[in-house]
mmCIF file of the C-alpha atoms, coordinates in Angstrom:
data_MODEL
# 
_entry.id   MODEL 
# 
loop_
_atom_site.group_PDB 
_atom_site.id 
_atom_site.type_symbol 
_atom_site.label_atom_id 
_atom_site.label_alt_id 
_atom_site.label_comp_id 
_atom_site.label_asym_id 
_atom_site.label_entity_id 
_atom_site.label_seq_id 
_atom_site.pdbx_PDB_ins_code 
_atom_site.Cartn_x 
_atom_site.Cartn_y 
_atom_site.Cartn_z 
_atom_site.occupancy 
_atom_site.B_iso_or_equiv 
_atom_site.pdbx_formal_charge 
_atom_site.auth_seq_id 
_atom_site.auth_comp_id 
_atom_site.auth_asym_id 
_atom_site.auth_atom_id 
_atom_site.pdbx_PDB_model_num 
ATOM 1  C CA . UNK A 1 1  ? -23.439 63.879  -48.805 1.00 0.00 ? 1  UNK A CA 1 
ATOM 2  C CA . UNK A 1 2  ? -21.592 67.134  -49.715 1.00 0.00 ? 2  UNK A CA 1 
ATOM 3  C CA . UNK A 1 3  ? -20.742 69.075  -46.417 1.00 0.00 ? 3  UNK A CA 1 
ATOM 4  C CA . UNK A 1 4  ? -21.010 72.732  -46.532 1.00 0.00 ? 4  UNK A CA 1 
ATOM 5  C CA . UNK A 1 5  ? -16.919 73.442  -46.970 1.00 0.00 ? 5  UNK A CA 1 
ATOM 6  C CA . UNK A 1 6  ? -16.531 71.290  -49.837 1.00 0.00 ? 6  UNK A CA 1 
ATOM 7  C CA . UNK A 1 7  ? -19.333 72.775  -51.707 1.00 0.00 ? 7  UNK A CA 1 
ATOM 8  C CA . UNK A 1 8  ? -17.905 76.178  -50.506 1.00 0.00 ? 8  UNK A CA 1 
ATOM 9  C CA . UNK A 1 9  ? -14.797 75.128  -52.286 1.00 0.00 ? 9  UNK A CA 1 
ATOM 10 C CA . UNK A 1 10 ? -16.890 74.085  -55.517 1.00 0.00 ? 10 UNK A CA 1 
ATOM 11 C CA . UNK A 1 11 ? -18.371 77.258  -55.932 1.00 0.00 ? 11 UNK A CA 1 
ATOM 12 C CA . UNK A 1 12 ? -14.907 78.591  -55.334 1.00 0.00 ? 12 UNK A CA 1 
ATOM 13 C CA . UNK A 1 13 ? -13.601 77.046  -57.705 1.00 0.00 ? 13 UNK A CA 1 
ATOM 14 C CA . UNK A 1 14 ? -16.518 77.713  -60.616 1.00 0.00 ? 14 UNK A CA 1 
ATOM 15 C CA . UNK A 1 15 ? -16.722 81.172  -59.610 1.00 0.00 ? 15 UNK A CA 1 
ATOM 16 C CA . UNK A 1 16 ? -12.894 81.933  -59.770 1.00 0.00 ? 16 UNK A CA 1 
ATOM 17 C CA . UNK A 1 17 ? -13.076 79.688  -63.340 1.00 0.00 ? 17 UNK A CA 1 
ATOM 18 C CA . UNK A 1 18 ? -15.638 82.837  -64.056 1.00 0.00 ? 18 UNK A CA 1 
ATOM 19 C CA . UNK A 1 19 ? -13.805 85.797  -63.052 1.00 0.00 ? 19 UNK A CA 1 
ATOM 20 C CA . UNK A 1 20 ? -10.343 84.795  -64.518 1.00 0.00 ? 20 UNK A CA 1 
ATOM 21 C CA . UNK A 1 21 ? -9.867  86.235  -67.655 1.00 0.00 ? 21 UNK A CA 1 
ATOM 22 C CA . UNK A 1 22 ? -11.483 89.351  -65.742 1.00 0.00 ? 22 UNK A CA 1 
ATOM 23 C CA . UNK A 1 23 ? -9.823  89.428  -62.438 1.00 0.00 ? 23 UNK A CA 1 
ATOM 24 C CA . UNK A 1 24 ? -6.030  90.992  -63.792 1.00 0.00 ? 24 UNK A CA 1 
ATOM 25 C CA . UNK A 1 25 ? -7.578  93.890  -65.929 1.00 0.00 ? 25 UNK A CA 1 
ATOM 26 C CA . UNK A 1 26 ? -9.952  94.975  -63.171 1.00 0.00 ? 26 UNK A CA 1 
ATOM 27 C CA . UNK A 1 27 ? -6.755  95.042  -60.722 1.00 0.00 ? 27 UNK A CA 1 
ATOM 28 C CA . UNK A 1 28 ? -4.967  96.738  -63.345 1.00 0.00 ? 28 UNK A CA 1 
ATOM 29 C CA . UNK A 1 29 ? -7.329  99.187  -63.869 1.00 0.00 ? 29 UNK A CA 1 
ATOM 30 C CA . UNK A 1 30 ? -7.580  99.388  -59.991 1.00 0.00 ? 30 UNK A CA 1 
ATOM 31 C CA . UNK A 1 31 ? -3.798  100.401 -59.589 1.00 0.00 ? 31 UNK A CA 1 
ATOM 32 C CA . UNK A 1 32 ? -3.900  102.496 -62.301 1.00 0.00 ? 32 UNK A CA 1 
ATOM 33 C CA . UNK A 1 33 ? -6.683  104.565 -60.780 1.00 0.00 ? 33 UNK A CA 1 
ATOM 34 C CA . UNK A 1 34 ? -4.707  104.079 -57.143 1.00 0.00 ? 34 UNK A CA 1 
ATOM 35 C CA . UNK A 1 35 ? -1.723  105.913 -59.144 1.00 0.00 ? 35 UNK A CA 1 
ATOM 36 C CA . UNK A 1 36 ? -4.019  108.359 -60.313 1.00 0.00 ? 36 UNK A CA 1 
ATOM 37 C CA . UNK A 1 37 ? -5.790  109.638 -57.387 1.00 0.00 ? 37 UNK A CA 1 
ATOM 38 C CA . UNK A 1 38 ? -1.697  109.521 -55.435 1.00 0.00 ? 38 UNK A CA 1 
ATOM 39 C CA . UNK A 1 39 ? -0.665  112.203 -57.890 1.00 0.00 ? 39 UNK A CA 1 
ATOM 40 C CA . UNK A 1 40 ? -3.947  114.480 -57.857 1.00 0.00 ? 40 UNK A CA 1 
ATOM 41 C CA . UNK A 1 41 ? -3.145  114.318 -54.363 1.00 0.00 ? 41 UNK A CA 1 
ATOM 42 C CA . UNK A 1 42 ? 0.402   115.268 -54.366 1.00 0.00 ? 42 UNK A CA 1 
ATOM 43 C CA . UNK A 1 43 ? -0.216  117.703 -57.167 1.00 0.00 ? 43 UNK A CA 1 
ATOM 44 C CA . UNK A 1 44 ? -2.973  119.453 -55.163 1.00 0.00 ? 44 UNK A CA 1 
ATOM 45 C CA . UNK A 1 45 ? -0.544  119.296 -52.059 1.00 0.00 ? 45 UNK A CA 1 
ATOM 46 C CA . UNK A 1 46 ? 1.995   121.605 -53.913 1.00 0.00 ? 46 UNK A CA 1 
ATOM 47 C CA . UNK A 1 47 ? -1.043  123.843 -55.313 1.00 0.00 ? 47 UNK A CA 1 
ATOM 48 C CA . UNK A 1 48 ? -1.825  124.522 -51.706 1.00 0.00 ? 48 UNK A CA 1 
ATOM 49 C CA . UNK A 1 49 ? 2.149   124.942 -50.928 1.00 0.00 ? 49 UNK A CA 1 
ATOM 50 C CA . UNK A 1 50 ? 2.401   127.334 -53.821 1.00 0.00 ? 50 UNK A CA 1 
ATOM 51 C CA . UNK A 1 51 ? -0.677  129.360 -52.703 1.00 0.00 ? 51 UNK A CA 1 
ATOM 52 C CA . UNK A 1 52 ? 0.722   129.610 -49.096 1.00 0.00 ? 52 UNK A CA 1 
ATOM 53 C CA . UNK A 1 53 ? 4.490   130.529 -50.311 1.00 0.00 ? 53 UNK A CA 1 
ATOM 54 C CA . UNK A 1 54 ? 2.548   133.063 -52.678 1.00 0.00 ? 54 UNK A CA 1 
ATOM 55 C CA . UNK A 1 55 ? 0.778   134.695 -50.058 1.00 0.00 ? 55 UNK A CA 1 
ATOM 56 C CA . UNK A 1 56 ? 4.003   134.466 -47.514 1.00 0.00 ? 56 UNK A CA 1 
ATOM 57 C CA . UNK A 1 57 ? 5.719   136.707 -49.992 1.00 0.00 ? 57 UNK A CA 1 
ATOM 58 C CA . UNK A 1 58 ? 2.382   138.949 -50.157 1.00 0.00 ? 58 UNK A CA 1 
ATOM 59 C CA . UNK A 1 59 ? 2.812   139.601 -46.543 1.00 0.00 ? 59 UNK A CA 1 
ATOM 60 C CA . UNK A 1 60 ? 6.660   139.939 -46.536 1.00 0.00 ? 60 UNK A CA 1 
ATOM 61 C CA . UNK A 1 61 ? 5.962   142.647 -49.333 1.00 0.00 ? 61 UNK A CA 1 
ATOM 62 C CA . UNK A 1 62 ? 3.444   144.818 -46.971 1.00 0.00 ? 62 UNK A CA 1 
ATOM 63 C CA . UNK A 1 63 ? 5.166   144.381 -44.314 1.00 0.00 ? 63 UNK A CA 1 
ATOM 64 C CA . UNK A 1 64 ? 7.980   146.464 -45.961 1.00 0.00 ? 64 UNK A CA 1 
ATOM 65 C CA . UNK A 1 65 ? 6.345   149.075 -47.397 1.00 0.00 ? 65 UNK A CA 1 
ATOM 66 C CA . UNK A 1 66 ? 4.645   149.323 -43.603 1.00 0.00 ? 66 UNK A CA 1 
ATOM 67 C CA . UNK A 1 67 ? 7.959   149.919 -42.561 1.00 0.00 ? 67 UNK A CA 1 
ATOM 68 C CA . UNK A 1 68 ? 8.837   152.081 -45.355 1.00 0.00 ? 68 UNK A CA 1 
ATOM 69 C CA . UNK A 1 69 ? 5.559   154.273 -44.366 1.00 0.00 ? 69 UNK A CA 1 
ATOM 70 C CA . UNK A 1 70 ? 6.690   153.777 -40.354 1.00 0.00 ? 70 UNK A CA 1 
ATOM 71 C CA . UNK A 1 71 ? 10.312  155.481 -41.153 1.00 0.00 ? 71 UNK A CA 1 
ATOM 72 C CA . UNK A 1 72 ? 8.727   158.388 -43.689 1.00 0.00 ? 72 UNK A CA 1 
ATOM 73 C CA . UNK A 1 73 ? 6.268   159.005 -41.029 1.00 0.00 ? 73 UNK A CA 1 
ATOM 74 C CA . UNK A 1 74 ? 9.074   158.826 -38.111 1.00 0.00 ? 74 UNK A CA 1 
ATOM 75 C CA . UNK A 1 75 ? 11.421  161.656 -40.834 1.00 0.00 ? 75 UNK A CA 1 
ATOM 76 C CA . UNK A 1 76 ? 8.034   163.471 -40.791 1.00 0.00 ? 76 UNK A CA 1 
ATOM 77 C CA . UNK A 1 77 ? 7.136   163.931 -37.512 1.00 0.00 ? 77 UNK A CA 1 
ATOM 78 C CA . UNK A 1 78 ? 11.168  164.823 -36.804 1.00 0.00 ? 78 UNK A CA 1 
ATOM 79 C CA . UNK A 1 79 ? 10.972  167.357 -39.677 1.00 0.00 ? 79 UNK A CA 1 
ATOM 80 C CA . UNK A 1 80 ? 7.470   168.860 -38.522 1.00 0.00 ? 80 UNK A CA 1 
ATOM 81 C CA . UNK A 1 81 ? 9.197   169.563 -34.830 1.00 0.00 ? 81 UNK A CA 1 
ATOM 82 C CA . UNK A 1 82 ? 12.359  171.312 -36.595 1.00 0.00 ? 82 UNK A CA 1 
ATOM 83 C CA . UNK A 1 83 ? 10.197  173.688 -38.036 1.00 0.00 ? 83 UNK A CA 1 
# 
């Protein structure tokens, strides 16, 4: 009589007889897709790096000219009292 861990072994063994030929393209494949998806992610990583450096130097750029308009308002106000 056959117990139930030697026939698991037999259809082990016919089953990985099956998938041989197929098993080291699909985990090929697998890794390559792995690689894929790793660089997407680290290319959409810098995307969102560029975007926030782009709109860091957006901000820098008001915040001058809101200084340049604070100062010409400060001259103004100074030049509107000389009068």
């Amino acid at each position: 009589m056959i117990t139930a861990k030697e026939k698991y072994y037999e259809l082990k063994k016919q089953t990985d007889k099956c998938f041989q030929g197929v098993r080291d393209p699909i985990h090929d494949y697998v890794t390559e897709l792995e690689q894929e998806l790793a660089k997407l992610k680290e290319s959409q990583t810098q995307k969102s790096i560029i975007k926030l450096c782009n709109r860091m130097d957006k901000a820098e750029a008001e915040k001058h000219i809101f200084y340049q308009a604070a100062k010409l308002k400060e001259i103004m106000e100074g030049w509107d009292e000389g009068k």
